[in-house]
C-alpha positions as CSV (number, residue, x, y, z in Angstrom):
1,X,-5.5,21.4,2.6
2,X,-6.3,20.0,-0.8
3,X,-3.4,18.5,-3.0
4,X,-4.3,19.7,-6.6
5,X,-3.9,16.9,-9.5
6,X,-1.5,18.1,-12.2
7,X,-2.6,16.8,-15.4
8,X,-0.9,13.7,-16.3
9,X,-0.7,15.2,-20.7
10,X,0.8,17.9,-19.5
11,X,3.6,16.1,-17.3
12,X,4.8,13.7,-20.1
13,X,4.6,17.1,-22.6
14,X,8.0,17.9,-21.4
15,X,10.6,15.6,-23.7
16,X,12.7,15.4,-20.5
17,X,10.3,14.3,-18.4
18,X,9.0,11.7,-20.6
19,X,12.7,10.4,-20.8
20,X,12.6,10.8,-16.7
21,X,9.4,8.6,-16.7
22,X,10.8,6.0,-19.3
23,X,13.7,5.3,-16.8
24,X,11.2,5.0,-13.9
25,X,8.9,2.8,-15.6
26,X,12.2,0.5,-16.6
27,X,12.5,0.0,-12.7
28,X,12.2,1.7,-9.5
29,X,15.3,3.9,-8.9
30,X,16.6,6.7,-7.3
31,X,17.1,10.2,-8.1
32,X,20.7,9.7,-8.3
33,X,20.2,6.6,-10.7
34,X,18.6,8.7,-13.3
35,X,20.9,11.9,-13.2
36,X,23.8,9.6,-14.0
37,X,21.9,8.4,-17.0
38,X,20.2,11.5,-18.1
39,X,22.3,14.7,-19.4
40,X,20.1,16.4,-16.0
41,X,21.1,17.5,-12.4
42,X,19.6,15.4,-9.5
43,X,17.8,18.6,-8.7
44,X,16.5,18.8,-12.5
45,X,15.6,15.3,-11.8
46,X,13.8,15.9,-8.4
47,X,11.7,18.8,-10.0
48,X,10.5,16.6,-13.3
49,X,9.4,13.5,-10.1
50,X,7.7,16.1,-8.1
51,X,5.5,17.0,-11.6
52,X,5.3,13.1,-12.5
53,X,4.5,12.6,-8.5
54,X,1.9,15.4,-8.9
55,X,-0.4,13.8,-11.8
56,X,0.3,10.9,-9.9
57,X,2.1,8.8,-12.7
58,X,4.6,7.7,-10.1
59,X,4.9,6.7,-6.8
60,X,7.6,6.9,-4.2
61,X,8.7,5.2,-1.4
62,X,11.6,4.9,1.3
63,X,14.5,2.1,1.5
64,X,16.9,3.1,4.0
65,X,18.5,6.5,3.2
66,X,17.0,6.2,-0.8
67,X,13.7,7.7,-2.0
68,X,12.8,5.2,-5.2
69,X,10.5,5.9,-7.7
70,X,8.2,3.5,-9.2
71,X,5.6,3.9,-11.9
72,X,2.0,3.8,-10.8
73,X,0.1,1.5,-12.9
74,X,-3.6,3.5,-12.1
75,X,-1.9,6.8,-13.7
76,X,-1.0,4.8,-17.0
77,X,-4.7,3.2,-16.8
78,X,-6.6,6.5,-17.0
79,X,-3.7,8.1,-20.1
80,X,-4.5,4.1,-21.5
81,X,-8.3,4.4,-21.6
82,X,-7.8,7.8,-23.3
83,X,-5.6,6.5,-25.9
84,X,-7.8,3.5,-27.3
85,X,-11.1,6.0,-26.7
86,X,-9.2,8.3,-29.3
87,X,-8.2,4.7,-31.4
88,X,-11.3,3.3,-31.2
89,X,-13.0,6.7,-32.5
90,X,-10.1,7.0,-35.5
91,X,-11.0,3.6,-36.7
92,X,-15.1,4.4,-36.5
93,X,-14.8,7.6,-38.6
94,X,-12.2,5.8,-41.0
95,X,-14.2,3.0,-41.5
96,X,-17.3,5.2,-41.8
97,X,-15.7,7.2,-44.7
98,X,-14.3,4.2,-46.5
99,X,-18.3,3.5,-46.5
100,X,-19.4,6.6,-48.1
101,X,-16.9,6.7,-50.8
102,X,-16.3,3.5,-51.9
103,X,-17.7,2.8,-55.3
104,X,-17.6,-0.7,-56.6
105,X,-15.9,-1.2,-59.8
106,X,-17.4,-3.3,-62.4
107,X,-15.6,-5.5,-64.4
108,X,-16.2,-7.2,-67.7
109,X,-16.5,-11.3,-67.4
110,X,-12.9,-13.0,-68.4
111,X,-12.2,-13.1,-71.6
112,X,-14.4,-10.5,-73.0
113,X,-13.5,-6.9,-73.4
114,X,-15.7,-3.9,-73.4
């Protein structure tokens, strides 16, 4: 059986989640560690995981009776590559019109006037 890949976009859409996500990437914690500092149920909590979990953004692993969550640093790579592809294109096609437009002014010598 084949575990689909949630799209990572689509799990930090949710303004929740992201918050979820921001606690995690702070430092590995539990479930219970972010529901006391979130205005979400531990089961609200375990759901938003199981979507960051899914488009594999965070990894989990067992200490004693605790599951803790961790960020996983190949998840932020891929969203991190997007990002500066998108960046790196912005700055082309800015710099690329600032080209066609710009028209160089021409100014009279100091001290004389048109």
């Amino acid at each position: 059986m084949e575990t689909s890949i949630a799209d990572p976009w689509h799990a930090l859409a949710d303004p929740t989640r992201r918050k979820v996500f921001a606690r995690v990437a702070h430092g590995q914690c539990s479930v219970t560690e972010i529901a006391r500092e979130l205005p979400v149920s531990r089961p609200a909590v375990s759901q938003h995981l199981r979507v960051l979990l899914d488009a594999r953004l965070v990894d989990v692993h067992q200490q004693g009776r605790e599951r803790l969550y961790r960020p996983r640093l190949s998840g932020l790579e891929g969203l991190r590559r997007e990002l500066e592809s998108y960046w790196s294109q912005t700055l082309a096609t800015f710099k690329d019109l600032a080209e066609q437009t710009y028209e160089p002014t021409t100014q009279a010598p100091e001290g004389k006037t048109r």
